[in-house]
C-alpha positions in Angstrom: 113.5 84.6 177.2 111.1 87.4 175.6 107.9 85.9 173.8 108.1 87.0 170.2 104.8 89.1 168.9 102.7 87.9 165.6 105.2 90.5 163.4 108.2 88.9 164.6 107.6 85.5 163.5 106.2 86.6 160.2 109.0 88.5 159.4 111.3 85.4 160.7 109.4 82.7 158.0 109.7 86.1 155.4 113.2 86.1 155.5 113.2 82.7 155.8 111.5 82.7 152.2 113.7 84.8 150.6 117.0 82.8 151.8 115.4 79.6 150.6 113.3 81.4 147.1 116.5 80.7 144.7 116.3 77.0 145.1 112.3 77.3 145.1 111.5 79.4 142.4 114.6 78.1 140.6 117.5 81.0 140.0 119.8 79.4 142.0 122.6 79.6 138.8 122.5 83.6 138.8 125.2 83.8 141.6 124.5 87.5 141.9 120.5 87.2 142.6 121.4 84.2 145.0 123.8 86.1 146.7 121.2 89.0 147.1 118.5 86.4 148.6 121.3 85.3 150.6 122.1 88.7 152.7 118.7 90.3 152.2 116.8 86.9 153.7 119.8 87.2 156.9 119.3 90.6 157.3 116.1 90.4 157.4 115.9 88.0 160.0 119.0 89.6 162.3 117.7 92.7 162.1 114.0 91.3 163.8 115.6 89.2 166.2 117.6 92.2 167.6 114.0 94.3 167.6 112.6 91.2 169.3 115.5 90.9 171.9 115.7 94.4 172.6 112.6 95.6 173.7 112.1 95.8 177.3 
């Protein structure tokens, strides 16, 4: 397994924020901000794991 560098866990806990923030910061009964937290926070975090597993 690759060790992950300083960016790629911050990013990870980032998105990680944003997935969780409607529940947090309490918006969780606009569906259509929800769902935006929702995709952008996993996007966010796919898109750094495949950085993280792709280098060589």
């Amino acid at each position: 397994m690759k060790k992950f560098e300083w960016n790629h866990w911050l990013m990870i806990v980032l998105g990680g924020w944003i997935v969780l923030s409607p529940w947090m910061l309490g918006f969780y009964e606009l569906n259509l901000a929800v769902w935006n937290a929702l995709l952008v926070g996993c996007v966010i975090i796919l898109a750094t794991l495949w950085d993280a597993f792709s280098r060589e």
